[in-house]
PQR file with spaces between the fields and no chain letter, atoms N, CA, C, O and H, PARSE charges and radii, in Angstrom:
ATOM       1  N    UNK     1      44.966   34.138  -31.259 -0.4000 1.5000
ATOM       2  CA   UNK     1      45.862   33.385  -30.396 -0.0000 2.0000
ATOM       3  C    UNK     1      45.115   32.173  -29.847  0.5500 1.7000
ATOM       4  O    UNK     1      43.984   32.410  -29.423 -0.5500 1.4000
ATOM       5  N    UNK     2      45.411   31.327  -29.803 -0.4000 1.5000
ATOM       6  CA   UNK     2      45.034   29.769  -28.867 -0.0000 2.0000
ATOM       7  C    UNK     2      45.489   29.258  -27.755  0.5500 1.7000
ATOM       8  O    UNK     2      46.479   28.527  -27.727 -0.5500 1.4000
ATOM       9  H    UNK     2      46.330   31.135  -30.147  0.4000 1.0000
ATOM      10  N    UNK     3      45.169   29.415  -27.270 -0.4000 1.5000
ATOM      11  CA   UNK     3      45.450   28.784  -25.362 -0.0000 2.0000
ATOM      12  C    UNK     3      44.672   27.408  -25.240  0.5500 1.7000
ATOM      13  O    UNK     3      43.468   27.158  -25.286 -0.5500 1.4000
ATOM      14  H    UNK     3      44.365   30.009  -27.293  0.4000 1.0000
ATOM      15  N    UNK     4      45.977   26.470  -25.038 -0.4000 1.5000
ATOM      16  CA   UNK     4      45.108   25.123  -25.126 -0.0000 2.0000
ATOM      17  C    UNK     4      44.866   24.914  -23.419  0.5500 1.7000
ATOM      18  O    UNK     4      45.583   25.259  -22.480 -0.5500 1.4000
ATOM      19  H    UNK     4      46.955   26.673  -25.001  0.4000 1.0000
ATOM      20  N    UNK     5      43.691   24.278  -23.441 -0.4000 1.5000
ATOM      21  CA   UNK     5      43.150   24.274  -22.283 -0.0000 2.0000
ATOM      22  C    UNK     5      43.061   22.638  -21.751  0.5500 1.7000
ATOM      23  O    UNK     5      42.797   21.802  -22.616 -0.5500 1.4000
ATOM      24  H    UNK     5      43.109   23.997  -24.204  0.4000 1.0000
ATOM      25  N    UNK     6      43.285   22.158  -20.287 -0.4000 1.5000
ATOM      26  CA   UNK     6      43.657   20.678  -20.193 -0.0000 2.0000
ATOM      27  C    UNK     6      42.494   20.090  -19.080  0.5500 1.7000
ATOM      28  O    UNK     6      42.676   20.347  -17.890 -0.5500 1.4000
ATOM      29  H    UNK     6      43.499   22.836  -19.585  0.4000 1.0000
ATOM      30  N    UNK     7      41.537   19.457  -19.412 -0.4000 1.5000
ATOM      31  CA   UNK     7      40.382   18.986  -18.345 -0.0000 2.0000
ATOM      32  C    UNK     7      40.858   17.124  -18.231  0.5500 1.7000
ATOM      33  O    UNK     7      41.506   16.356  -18.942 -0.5500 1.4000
ATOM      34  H    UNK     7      41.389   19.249  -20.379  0.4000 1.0000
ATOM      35  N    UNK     8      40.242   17.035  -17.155 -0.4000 1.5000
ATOM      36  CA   UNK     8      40.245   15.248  -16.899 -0.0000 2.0000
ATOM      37  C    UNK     8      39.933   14.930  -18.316  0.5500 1.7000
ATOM      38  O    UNK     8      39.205   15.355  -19.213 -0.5500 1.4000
ATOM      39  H    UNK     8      39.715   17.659  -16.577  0.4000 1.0000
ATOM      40  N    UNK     9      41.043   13.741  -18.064 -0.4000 1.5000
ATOM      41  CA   UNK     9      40.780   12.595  -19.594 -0.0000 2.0000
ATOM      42  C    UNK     9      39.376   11.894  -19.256  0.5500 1.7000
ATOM      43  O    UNK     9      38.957   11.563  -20.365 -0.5500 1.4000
ATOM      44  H    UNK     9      41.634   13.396  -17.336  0.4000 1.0000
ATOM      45  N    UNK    10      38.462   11.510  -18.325 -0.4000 1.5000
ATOM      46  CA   UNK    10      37.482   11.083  -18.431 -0.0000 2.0000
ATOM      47  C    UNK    10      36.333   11.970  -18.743  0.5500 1.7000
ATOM      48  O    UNK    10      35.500   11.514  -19.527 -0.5500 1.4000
ATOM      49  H    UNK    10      38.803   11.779  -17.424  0.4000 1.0000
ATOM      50  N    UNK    11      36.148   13.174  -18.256 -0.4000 1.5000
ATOM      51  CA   UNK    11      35.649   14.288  -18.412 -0.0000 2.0000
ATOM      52  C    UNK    11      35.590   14.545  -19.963  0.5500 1.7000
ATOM      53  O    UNK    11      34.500   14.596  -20.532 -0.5500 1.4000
ATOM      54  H    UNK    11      36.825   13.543  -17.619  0.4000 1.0000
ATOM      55  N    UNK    12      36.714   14.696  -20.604 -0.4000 1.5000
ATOM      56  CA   UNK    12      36.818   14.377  -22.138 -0.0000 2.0000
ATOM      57  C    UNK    12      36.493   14.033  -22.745  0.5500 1.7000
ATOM      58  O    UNK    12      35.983   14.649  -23.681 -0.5500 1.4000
ATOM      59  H    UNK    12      37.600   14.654  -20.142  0.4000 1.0000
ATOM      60  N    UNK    13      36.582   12.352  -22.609 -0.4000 1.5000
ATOM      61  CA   UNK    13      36.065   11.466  -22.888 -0.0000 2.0000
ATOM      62  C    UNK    13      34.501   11.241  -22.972  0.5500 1.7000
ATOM      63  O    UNK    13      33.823   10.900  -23.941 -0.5500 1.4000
ATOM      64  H    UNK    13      36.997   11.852  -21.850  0.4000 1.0000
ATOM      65  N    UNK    14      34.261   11.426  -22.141 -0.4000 1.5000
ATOM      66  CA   UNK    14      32.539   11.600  -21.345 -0.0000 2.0000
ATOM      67  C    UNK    14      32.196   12.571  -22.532  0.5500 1.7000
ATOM      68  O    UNK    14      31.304   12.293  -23.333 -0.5500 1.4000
ATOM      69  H    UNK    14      34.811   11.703  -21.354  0.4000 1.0000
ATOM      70  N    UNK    15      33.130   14.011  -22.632 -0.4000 1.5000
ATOM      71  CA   UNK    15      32.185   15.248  -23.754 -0.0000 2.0000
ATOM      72  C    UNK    15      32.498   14.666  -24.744  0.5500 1.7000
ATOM      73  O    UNK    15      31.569   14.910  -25.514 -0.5500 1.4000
ATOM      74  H    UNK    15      33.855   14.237  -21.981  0.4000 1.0000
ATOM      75  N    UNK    16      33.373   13.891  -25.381 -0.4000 1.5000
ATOM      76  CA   UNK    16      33.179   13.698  -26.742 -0.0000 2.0000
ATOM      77  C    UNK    16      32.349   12.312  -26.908  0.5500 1.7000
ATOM      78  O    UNK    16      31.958   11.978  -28.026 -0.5500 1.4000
ATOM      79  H    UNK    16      34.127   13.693  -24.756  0.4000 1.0000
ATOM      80  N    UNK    17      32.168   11.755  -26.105 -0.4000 1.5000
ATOM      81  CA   UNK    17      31.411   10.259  -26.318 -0.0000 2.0000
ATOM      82  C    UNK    17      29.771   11.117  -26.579  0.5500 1.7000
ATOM      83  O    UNK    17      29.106   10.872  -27.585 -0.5500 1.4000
ATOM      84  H    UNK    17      32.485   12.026  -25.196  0.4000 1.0000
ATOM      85  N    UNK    18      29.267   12.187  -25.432 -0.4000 1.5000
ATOM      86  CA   UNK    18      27.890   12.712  -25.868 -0.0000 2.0000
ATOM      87  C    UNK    18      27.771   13.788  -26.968  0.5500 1.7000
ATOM      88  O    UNK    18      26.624   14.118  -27.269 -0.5500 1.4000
ATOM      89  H    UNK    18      29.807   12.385  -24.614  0.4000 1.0000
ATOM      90  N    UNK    19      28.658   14.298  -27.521 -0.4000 1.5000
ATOM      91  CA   UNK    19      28.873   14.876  -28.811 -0.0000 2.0000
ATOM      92  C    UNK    19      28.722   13.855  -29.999  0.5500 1.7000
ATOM      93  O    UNK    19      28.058   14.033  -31.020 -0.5500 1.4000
ATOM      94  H    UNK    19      29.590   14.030  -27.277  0.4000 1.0000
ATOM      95  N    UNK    20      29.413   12.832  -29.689 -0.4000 1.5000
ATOM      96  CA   UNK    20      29.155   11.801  -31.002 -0.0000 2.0000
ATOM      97  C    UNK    20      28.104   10.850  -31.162  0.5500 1.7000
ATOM      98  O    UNK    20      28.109   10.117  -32.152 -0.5500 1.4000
ATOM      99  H    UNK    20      29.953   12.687  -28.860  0.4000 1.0000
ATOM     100  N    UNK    21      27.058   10.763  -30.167 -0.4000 1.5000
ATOM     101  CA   UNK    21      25.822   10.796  -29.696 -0.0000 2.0000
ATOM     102  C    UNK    21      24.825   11.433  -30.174  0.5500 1.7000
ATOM     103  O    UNK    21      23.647   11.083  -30.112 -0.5500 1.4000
ATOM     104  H    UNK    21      27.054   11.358  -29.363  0.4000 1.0000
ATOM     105  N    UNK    22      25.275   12.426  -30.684 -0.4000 1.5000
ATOM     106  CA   UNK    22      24.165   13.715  -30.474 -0.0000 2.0000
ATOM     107  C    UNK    22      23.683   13.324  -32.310  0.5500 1.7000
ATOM     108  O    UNK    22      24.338   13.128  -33.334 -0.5500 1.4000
ATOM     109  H    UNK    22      26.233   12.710  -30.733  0.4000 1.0000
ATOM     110  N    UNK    23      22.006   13.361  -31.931 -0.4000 1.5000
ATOM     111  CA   UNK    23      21.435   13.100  -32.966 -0.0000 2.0000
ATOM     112  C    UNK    23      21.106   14.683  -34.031  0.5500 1.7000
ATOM     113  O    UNK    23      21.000   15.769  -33.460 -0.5500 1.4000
ATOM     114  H    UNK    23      21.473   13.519  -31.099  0.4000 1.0000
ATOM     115  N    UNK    24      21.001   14.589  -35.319 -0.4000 1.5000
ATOM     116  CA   UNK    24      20.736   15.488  -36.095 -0.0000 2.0000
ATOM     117  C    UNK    24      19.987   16.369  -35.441  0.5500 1.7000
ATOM     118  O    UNK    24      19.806   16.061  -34.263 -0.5500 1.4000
ATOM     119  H    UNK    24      21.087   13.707  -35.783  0.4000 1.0000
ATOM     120  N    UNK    25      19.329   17.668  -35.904 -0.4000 1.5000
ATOM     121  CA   UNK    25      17.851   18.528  -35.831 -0.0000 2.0000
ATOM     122  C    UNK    25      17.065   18.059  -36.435  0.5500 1.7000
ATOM     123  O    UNK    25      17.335   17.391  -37.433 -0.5500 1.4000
ATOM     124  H    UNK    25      19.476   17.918  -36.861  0.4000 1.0000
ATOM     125  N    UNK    26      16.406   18.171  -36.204 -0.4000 1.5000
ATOM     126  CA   UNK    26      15.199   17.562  -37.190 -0.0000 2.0000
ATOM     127  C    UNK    26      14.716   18.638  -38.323  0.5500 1.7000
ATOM     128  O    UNK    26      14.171   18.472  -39.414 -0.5500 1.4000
ATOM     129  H    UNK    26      16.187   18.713  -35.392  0.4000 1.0000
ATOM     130  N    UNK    27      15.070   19.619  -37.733 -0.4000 1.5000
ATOM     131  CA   UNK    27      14.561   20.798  -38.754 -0.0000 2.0000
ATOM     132  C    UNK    27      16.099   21.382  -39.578  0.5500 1.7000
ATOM     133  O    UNK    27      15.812   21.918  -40.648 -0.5500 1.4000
ATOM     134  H    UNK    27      15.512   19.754  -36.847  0.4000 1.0000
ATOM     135  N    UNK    28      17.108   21.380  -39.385 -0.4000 1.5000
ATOM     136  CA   UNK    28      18.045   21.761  -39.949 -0.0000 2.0000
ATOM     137  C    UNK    28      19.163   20.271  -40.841  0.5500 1.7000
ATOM     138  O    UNK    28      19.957   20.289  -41.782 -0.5500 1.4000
ATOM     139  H    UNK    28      17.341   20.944  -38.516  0.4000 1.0000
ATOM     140  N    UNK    29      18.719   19.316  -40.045 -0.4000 1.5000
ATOM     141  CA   UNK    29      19.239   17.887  -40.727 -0.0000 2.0000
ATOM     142  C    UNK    29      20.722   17.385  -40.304  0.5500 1.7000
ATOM     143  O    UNK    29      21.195   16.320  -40.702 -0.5500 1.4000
ATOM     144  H    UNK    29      18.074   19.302  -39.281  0.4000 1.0000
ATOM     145  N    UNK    30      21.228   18.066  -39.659 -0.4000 1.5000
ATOM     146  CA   UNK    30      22.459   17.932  -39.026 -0.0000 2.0000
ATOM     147  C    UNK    30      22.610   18.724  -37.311  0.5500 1.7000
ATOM     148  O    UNK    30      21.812   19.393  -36.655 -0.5500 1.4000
ATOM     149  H    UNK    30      20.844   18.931  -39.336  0.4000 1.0000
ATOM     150  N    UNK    31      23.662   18.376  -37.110 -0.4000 1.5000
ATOM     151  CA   UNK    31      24.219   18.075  -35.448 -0.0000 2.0000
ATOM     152  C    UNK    31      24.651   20.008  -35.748  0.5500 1.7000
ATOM     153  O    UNK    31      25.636   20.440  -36.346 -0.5500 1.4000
ATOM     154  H    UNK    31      24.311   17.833  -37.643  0.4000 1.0000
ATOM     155  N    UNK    32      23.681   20.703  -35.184 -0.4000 1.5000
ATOM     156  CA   UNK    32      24.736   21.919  -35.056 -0.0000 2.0000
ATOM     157  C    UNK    32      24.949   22.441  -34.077  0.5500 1.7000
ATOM     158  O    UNK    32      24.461   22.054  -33.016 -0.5500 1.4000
ATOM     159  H    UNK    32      22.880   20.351  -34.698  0.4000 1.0000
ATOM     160  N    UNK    33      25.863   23.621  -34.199 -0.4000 1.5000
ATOM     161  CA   UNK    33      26.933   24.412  -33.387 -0.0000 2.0000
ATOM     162  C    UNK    33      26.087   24.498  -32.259  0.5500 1.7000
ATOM     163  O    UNK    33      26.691   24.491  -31.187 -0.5500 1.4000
ATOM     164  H    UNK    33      26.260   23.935  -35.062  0.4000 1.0000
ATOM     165  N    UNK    34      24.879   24.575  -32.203 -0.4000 1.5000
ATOM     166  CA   UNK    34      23.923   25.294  -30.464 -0.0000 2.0000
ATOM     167  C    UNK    34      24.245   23.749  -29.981  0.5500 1.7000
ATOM     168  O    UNK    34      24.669   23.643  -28.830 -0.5500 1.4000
ATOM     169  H    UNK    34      24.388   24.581  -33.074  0.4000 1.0000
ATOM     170  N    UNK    35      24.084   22.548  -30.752 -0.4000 1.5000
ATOM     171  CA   UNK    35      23.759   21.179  -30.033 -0.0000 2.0000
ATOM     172  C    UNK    35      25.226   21.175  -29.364  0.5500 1.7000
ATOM     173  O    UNK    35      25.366   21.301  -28.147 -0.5500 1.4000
ATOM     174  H    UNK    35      23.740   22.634  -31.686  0.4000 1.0000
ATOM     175  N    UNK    36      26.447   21.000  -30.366 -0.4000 1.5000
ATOM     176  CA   UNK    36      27.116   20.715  -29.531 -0.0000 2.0000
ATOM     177  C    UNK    36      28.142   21.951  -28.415  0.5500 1.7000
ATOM     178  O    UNK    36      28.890   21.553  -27.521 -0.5500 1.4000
ATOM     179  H    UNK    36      26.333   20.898  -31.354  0.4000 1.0000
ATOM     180  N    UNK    37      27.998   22.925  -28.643 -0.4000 1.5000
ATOM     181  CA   UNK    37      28.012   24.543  -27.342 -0.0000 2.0000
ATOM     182  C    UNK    37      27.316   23.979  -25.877  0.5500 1.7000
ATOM     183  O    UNK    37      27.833   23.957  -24.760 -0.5500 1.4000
ATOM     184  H    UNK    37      27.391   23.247  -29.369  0.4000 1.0000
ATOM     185  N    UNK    38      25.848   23.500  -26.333 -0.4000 1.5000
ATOM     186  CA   UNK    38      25.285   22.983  -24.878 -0.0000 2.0000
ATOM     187  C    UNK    38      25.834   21.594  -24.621  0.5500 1.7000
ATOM     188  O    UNK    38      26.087   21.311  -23.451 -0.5500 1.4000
ATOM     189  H    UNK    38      25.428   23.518  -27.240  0.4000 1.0000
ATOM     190  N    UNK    39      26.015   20.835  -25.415 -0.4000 1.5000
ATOM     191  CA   UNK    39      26.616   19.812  -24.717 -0.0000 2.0000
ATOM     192  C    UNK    39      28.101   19.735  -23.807  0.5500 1.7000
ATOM     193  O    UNK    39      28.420   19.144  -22.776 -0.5500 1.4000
ATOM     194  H    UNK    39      25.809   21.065  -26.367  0.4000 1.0000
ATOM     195  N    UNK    40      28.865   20.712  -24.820 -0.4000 1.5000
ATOM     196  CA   UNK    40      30.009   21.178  -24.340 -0.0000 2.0000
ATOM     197  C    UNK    40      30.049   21.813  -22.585  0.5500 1.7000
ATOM     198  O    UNK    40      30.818   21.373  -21.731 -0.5500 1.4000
ATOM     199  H    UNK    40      28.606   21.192  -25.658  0.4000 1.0000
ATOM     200  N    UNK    41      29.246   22.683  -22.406 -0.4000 1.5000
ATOM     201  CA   UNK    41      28.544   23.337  -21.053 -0.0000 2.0000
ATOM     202  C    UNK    41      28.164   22.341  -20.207  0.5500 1.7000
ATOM     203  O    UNK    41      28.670   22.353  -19.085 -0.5500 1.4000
ATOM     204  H    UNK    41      28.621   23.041  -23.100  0.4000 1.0000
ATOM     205  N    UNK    42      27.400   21.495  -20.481 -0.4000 1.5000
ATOM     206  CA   UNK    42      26.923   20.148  -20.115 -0.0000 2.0000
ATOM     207  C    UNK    42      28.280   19.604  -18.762  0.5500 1.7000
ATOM     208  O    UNK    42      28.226   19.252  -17.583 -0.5500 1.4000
ATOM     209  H    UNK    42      26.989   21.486  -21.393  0.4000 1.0000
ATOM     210  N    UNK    43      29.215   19.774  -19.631 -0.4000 1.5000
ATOM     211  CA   UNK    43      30.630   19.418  -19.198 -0.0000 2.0000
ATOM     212  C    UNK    43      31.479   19.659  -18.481  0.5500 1.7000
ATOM     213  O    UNK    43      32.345   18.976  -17.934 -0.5500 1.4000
ATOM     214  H    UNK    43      29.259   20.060  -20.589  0.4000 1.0000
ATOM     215  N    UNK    44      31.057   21.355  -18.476 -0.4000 1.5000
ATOM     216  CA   UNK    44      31.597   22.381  -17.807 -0.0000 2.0000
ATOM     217  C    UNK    44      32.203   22.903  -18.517  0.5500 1.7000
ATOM     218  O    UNK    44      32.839   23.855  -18.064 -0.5500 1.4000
ATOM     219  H    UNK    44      30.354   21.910  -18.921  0.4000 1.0000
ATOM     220  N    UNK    45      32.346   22.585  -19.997 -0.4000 1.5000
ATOM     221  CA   UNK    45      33.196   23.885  -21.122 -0.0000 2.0000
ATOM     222  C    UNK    45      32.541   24.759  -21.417  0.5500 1.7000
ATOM     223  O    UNK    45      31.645   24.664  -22.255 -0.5500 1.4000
ATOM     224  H    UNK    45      31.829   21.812  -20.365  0.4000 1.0000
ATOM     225  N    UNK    46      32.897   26.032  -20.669 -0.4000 1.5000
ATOM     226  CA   UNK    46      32.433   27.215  -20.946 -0.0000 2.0000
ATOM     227  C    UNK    46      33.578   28.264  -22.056  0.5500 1.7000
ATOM     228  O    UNK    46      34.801   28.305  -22.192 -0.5500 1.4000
ATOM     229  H    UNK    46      33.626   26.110  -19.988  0.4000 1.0000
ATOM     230  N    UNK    47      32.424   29.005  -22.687 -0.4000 1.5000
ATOM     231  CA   UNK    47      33.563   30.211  -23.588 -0.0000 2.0000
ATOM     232  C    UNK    47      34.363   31.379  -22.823  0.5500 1.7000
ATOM     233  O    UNK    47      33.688   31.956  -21.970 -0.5500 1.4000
ATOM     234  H    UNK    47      31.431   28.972  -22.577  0.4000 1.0000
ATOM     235  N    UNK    48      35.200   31.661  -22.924 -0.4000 1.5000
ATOM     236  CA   UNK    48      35.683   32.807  -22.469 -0.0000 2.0000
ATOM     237  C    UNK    48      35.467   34.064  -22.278  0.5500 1.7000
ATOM     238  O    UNK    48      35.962   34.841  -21.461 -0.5500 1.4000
ATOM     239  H    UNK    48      35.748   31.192  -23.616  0.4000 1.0000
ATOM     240  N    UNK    49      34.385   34.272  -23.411 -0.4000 1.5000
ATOM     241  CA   UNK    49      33.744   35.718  -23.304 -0.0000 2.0000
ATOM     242  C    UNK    49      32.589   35.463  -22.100  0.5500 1.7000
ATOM     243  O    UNK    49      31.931   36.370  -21.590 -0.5500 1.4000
ATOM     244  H    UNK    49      33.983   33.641  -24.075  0.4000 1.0000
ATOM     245  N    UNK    50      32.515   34.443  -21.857 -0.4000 1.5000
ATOM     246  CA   UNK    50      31.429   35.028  -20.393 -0.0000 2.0000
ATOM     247  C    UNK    50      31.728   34.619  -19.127  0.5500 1.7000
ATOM     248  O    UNK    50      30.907   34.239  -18.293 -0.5500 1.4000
ATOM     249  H    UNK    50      33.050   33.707  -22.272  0.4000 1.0000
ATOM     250  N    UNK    51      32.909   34.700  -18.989 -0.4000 1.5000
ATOM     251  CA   UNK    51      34.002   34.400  -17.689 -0.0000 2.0000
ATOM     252  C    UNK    51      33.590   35.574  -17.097  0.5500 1.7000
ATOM     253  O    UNK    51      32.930   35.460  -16.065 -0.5500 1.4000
ATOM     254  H    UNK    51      33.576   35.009  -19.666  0.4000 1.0000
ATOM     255  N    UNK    52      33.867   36.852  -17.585 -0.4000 1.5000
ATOM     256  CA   UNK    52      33.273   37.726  -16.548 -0.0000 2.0000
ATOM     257  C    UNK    52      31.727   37.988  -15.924  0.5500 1.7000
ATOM     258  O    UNK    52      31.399   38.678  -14.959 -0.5500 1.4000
ATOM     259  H    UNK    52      34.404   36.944  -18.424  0.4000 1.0000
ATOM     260  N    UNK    53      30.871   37.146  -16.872 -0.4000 1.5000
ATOM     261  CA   UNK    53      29.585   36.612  -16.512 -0.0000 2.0000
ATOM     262  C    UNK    53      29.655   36.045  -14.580  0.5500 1.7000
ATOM     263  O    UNK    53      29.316   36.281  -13.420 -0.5500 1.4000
ATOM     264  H    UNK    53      31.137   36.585  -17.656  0.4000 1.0000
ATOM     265  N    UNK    54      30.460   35.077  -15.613 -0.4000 1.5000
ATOM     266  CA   UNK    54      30.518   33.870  -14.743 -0.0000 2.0000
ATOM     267  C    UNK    54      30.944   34.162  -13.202  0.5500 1.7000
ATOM     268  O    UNK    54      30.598   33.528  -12.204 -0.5500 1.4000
ATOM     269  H    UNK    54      30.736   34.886  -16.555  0.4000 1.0000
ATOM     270  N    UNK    55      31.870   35.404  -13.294 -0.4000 1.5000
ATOM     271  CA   UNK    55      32.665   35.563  -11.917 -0.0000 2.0000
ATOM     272  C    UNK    55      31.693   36.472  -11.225  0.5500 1.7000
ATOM     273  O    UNK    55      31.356   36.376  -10.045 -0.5500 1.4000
ATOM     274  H    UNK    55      32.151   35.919  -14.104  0.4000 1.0000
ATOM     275  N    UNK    56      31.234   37.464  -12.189 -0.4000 1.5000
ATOM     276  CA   UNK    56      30.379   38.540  -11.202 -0.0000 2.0000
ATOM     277  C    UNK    56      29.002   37.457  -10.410  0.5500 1.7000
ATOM     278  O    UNK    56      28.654   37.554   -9.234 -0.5500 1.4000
ATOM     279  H    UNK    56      31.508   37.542  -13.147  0.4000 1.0000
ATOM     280  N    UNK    57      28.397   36.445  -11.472 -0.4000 1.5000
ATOM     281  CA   UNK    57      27.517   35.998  -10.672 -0.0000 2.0000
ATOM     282  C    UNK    57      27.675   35.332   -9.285  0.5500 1.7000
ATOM     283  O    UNK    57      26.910   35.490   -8.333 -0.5500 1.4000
ATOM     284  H    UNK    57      28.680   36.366  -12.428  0.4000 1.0000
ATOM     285  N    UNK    58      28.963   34.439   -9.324 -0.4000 1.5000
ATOM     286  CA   UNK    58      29.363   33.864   -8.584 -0.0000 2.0000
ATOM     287  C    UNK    58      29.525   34.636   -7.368  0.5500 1.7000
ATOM     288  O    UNK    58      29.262   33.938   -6.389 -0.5500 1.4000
ATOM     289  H    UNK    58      29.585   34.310  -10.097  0.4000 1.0000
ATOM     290  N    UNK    59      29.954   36.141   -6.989 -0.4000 1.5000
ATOM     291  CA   UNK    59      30.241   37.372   -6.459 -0.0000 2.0000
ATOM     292  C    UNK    59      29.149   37.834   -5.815  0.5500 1.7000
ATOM     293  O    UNK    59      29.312   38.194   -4.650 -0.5500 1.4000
ATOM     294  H    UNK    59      30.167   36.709   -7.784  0.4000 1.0000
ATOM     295  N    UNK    60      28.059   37.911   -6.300 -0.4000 1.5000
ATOM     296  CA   UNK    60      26.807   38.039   -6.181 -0.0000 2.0000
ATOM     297  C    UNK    60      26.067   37.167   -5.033  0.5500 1.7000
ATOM     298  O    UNK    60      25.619   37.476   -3.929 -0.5500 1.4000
ATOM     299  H    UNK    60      27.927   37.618   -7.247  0.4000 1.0000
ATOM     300  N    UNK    61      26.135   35.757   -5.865 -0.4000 1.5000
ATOM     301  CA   UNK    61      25.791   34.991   -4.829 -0.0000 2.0000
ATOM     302  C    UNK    61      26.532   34.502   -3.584  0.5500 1.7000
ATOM     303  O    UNK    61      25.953   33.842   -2.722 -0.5500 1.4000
ATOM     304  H    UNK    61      26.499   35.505   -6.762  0.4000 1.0000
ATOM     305  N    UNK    62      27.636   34.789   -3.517 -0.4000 1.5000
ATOM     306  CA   UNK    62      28.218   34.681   -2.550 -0.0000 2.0000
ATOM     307  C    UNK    62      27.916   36.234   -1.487  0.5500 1.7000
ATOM     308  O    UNK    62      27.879   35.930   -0.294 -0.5500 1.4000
ATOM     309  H    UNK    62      28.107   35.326   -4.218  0.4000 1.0000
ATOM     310  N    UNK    63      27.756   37.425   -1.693 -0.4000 1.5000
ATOM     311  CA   UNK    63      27.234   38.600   -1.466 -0.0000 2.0000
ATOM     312  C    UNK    63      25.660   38.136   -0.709  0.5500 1.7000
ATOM     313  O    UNK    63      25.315   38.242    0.468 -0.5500 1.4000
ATOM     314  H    UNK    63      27.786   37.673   -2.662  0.4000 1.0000
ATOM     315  N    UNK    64      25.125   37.753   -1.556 -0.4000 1.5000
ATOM     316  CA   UNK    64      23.775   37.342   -1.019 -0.0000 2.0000
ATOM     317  C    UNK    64      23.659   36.563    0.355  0.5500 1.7000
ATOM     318  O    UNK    64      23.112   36.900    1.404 -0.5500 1.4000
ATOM     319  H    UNK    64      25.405   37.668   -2.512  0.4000 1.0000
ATOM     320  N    UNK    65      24.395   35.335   -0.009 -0.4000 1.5000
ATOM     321  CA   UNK    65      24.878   34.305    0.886 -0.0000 2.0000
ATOM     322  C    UNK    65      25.351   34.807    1.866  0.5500 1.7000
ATOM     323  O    UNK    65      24.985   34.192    2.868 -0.5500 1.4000
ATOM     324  H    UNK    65      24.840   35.061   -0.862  0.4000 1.0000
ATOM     325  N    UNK    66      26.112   35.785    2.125 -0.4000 1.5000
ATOM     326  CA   UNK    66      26.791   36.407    3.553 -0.0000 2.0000
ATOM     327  C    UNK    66      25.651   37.448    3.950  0.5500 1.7000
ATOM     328  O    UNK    66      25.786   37.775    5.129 -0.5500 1.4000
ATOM     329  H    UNK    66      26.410   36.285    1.311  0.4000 1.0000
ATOM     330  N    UNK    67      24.682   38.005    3.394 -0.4000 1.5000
ATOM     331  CA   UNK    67      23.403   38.582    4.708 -0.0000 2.0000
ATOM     332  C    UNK    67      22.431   37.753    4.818  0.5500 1.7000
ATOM     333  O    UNK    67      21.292   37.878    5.268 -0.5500 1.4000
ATOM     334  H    UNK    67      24.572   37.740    2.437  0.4000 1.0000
ATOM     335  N    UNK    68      22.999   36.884    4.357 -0.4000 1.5000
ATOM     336  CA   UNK    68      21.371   35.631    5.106 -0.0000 2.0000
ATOM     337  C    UNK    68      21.910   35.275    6.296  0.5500 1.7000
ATOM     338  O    UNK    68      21.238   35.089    7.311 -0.5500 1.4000
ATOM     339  H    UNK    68      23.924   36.784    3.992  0.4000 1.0000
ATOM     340  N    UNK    69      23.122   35.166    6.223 -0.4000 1.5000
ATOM     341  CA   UNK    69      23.914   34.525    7.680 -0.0000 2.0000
ATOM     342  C    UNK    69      24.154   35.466    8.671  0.5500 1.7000
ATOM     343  O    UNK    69      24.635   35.192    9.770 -0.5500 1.4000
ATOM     344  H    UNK    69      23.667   35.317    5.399  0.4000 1.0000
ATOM     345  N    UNK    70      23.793   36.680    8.262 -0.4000 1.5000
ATOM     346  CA   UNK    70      23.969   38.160    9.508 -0.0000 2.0000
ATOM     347  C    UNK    70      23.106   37.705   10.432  0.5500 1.7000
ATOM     348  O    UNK    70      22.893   38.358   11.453 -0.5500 1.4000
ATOM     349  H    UNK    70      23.401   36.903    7.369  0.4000 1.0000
């Protein structure tokens, strides 16, 4: 299934201008999937499978954050 997802047109813009930027590997000879994943992140495009990453940490530090202030 595909769920299209909608970020700022400059934001966009911005990830695909440093995607088309992005120089080869030097060891593999082309632009690959890790280069542009981190650039993507770069951006704030994250994958879906680590949303629940993402929330527990956030949970955490906010957890943390409320006994420093006790």
């Amino acid at each position: 299934m595909t769920t299209e997802t909608y970020i700022d047109t400059a934001r966009f813009h911005g990830a695909a201008e440093a995607i088309a930027a992005l120089e080869p590997c030097w060891f593999h000879g082309v632009v690959t999937r890790d280069q542009v994943m981190m650039t993507l992140v770069e951006f704030g495009v994250l994958p879906e499978i680590i949303r629940a990453d993402v929330v527990r940490a956030a949970l955490a530090d906010a957890e943390i954050e409320a006994c420093r202030l006790k």
